[in-house]
Structure formats: structure tokens, C-alpha cells
N, C-alpha and C positions, 0 to 999 in steps of 0.2 A: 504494500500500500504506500503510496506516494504523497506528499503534502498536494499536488495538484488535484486531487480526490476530495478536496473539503473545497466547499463557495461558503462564503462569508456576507453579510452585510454590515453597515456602522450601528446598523442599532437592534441584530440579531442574532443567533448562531443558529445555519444551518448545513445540510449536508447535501449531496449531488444522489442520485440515485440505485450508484455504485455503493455506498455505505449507510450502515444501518449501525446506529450509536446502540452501545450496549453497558447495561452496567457491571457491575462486580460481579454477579452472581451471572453474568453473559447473555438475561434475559433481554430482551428490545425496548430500550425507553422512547416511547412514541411522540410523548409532550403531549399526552389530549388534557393534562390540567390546564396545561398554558395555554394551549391553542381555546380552550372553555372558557378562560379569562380573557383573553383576549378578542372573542367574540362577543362581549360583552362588555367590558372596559374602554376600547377602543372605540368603537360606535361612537357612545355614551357622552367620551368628551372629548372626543374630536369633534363632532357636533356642538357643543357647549363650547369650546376653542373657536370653533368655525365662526358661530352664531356673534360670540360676543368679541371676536379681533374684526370679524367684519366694519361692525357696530363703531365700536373703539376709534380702528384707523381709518372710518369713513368720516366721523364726526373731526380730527384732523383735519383731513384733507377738506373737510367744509368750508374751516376757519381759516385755512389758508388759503384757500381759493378765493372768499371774501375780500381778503389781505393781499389779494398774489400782487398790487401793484408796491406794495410796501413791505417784501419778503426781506429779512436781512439773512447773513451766510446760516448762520443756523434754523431757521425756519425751512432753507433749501435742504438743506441737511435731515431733518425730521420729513421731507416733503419724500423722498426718498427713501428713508424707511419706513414710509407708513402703504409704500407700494410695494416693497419689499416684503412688510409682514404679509400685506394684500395677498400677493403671488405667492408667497408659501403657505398662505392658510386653504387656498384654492387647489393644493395638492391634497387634502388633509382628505376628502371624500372617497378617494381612490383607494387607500390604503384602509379606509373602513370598512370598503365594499372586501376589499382581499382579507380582511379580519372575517368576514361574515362569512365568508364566500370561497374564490377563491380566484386570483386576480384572471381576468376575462378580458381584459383589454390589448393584449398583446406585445412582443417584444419590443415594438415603436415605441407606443406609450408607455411601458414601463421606462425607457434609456430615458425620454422626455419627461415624464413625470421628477423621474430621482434625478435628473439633471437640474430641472428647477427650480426641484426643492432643495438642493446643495447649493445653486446659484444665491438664491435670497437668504437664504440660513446665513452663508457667511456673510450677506451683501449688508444682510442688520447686525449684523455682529460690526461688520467694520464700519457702518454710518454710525456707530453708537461712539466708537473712538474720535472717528472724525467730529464729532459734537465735541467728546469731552476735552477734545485736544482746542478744538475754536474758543472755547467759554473759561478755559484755560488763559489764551493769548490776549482775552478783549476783556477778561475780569480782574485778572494779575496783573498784566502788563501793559493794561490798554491800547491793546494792538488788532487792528482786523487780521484776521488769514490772509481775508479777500476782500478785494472794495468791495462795496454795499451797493454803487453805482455801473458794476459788470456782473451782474448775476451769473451771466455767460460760463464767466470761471468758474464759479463754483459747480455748474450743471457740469461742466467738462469735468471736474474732480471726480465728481459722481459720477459719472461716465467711464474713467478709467476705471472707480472700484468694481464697477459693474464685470466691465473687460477681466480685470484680476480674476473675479470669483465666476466667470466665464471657464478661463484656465483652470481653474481649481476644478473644475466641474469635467474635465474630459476623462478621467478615470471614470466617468459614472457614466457618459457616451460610451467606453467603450466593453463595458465591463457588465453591465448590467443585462438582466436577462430573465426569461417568464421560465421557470420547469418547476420538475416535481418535484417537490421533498419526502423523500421514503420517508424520512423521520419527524413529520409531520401527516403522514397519514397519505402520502403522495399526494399534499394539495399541490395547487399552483400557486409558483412564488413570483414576486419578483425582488430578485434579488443579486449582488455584485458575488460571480466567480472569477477569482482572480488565479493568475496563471504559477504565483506559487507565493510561500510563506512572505516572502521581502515585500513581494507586493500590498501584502497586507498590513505586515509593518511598519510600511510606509506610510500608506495611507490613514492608518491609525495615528502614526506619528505625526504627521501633518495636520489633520483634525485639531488633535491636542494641544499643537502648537499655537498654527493660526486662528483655530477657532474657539477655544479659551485660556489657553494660560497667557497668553501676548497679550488678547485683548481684556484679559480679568487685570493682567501689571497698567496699561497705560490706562484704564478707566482710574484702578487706584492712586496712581501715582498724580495724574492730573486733579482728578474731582478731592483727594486729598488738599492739594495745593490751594487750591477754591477754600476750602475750606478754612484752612489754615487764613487764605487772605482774609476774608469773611470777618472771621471770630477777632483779627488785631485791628480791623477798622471800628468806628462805633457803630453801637447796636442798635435797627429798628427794624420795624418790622419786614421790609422790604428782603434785609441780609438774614431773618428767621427763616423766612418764608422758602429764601432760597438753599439753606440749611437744611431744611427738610427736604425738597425735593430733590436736593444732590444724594443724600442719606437713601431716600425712598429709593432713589435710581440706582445707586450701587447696589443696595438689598435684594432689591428684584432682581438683579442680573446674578448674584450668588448663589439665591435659595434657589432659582428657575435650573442653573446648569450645572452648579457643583454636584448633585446628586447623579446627574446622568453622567458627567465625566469619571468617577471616580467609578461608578458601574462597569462603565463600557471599559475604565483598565484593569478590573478584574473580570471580566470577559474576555482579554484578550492575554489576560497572562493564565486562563483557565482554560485557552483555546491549546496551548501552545504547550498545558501540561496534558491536552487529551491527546498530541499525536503519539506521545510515549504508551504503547499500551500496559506499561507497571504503571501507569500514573490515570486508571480508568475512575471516573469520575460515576458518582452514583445518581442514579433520577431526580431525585431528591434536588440534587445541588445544581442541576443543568435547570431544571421545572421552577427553581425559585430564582436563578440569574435568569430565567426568561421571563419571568412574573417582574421581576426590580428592571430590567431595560425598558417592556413595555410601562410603567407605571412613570419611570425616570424620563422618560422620552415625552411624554403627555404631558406632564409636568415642566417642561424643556420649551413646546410648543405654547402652550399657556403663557409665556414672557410674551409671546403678542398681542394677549391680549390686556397684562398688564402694561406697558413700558406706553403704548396708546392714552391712557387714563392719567399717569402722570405727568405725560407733555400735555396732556389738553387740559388740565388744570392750569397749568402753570402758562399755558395761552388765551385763554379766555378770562384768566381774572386780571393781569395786564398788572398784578404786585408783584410778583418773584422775580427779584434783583437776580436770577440768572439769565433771564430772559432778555435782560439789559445790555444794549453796546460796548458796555465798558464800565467802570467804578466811578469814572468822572463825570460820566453821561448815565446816570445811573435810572433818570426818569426818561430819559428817549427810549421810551419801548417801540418795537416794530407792530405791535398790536395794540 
């Protein structure tokens, strides 16, 4: 047996239809607990997810569309992930019907779907830096990124990340694919087989890099700095106000993906103790790492529909001194 004999996904473990997982006793662990939870979990709040990031980053883009003559860089910025969340939450139906079901739509649309949905994952992941790097420059240092009077630029920035997590996205072009999983009862999957171990550790490696621990350091490092400025200037309400919704914004981005990151690397260092067969892993422990991915993952997805609710707070009530140009300009708000 060959490491090319397992397909993997980022937020699964499964098997090709050459292999059948088996536990210690050599019996066939099937996963119909997991696959039971999952047709029922999944639904449930991916719909809930759907229903209210719709909601969230529609009333966004309301407020700024109202505004769009008086957008400054960060309003572009938020304008961009609230199409971002958009377009990844509109993959969300696909992968419920494959929960219920079993995915019916074909190897096209699966490479397009997980291409998508890998496109905008990281495209809000990196508009969330790009925010916390701009309100950075124009609160501490009172510096634009970008003129205020070339929005141009800023769309073009946004356009390059776009391009970026484009790139990031072709291992899921080429990799992705609809078959059976013996070990899920021969549904149909779709899901990434990749052509051997390195591959996978790449790709896992990369996830982890670019798509939390890079952007979990410059959120901290920056919106810390904020903060720091904040608390040595004097106190009114304008710098509480923004106090909290820096606070709210970090929280939300910790509690949403630290659980699924830390999963998915003990999924991958429990992947890599299964090819050893003295190191055969029992139902039990495969059935519960597939119960905590899907729970982590849903939970991961849900950031869109929080991270919506605290920028439209903090745009419609036209107080929160982060919303503001600068420390010196601290009443020029763009809304």
C-alpha cells in the first residue's frame, strides 16, 4: 500500500476506494456516526450561517452603497469582504446537499465550488489585515495607505489580493474531484486527492501559514498598537467605543478559527500516524476527529456572519473613533 492510496480534504479524512480503514480488532470502521451527524449538523447551520451572513453582509453593502460617493480606504476594504463573505457563504448549500445526500453535481462543480470557496476564505482572511494594517497607519500615525481622492488604488489593492488567493486556489483546480468513499459507505465525495504525502503537507502547511497564524500575528500586532494608542491619548467616548470594537474584532477572529486550526493539526498528525499500520487508530478516535472538524468548521464559517455585525455597528452609528481618518481628524467620519 502506497501513501498515493489515501485522498484527503482541508476539513476531512477520507479514503479512495482501494482502502477500507480498519480498527485494532481489523473490523471496518464505516463512520455512519459521523456521516448521522453530519447529516444533520451540517444542514442545520449552514443554513443558519447562510440565512444570517447573507442578512449581515447585505445590510453592509446597503450602507455603503448609500455612502459609495464618500467611501474612504477602509470602507473599500470592508466593501470587499462583505462580497467575499457573500461568495463563500453561497458555496455553503452545496456541501449540505453532499451532507444529506451525496454530492450530485459533478466533477466541474465540485473543482468550482472548493475553488471558490478557498478563493474568498482567504480573500476575508487577508481584507481583515488589510483593515487592521490601514486603521493602524491613519490612527497611530496619521497616515493614509491611500489617498481618499483615488479610490482607484485601493480597488487595484483589492484586486491583487483577489489575484493572490486566485493562486492559492489552483491546488483545488487541480486536485479536487467527485468519487466514492468505501469508508463512508461508498457515498459520493467531493473531495482533494492529492498525488502523495508532500503534497498534503504542503498544502496543510500553507493553510496554517497564510490563513491563520500570519494573519492571527498582524491582526494582533497592529489592532494591539491601536490600542495601546487609544488608552495614552484622553478618554471619551469616541476612543471607548473604539476599544471595544477592536476587542470584539480580535475575539471573533480567535474563538471563530482557533478551534478548527488546532483540529485540523491533529488530523493531520493522526493522518500520518495511520499510514504506519502498528500505529492503527480505533473508530472511536477517527468518528470523534470527524465529529470536532465538522463542528470546528461551522463554527469557522459563522465568522461571516459575525465580523458583518460589528463593522455595521460601528458604520451606522458614525461614534467609533476607529472609523475615523486619523487621531487628528478624529470627527471626519466617512459616514
Amino acid at each position: 500500500m502506497e501513501w498515493k492510496d489515501f485522498t484527503f480534504t482541508d476539513y476531512n479524512f477520507t479514503y479512495d476506494e482501494n482502502y477500507n480503514e480498519s480498527c485494532c480488532d481489523g473490523s471496518i470502521c464505516d463512520q455512519e456516526t459521523s456521516m448521522y451527524f453530519d447529516s444533520i449538523f451540517i444542514p442545520v447551520l449552514y443554513s443558519l450561517a447562510l440565512v444570517v451572513g447573507l442578512v449581515g453582509n447585505g445590510l453592509v453593502l446597503v450602507v455603503l452603497w448609500k455612502k459609495r460617493q464618500y467611501l474612504n480606504v477602509t470602507d473599500i476594504f470592508i466593501l470587499h469582504l462583505s462580497i467575499a463573505n457573500i461568495l463563500l457563504l453561497l458555496t455553503l448549500p452545496f456541501w449540505a446537499v453532499e451532507a444529506v445526500y451525496d454530492w450530485i453535481f459533478g466533477s466541474v462543480l465540485c473543482k468550482l465550488t472548493g475553488a471558490l470557496f478557498k478563493i474568498n476564505f482567504y480573500c476575508g482572511i487577508f481584507m481583515l489585515c488589510c483593515i487592521s494594517v490601514d486603521r493602524y497607519l491613519s490612527i497611530v500615525h496619521a497616515v493614509q495607505m491611500y489617498s481618499r481622492r483615488k479610490p482607484i488604488v485601493t480597488h487595484c489593492c483589492c484586486l491583487m489580493v483577489w489575484l493572490f488567493c486566485l493562486l492559492l486556489s489552483i491546488p483545488d483546480w487541480i486536485f479536487l474531484k467527485d468519487y466514492k468513499d468505501s469508508r463512508r459507505q461508498r457515498k459520493t465525495e467531493c473531495a482533494a486527492e492529492y498525488p502523495s504525502d508532500s503534497w498534503l503537507l504542503a498544502t496543510r502547511l500553507l493553510y496554517h501559514i497564510l490563513g491563520f497564524i500570519l494573519p492571527a500575528l498582524i491582526i494582533m500586532f497592529f489592532y494591539s498598537c491601536i490600542l495601546l494608542r487609544l488608552r495614552r491619548g484622553s478618554q471619551c467616548k469616541q476612543k471607548k467605543g473604539a476599544i471595544r470594537v477592536i476587542v470584539a474584532l480580535v475575539v471573533a477572529f480567535f474563538i471563530h478559527w482557533t478551534p478548527y486550526n488546532i483540529t485540523l493539526m491533529i488530523d493531520t498528525i493522526q493522518t500520518n500516524e495511520t499510514i504506519d499500520p502498528s500505529n492503527q487508530t480505533s473508530c472511536g478516535t477517527f468518528t470523534s476527529l470527524d465529529v470536532a472538524l465538522t463542528a470546528t468548521t461551522t463554527l469557522g464559517y459563522l465568522h461571516c456572519c459575525v465580523h458583518p455585525v460589528i463593522y455595521y455597528v460601528g458604520l451606522v452609528s458614525r461614534k467609533s473613533f476607529l472609523w475615523s481618518e486619523s487621531v487628528d481628524n478624529s470627527h471626519t467620519s466617512a459616514f
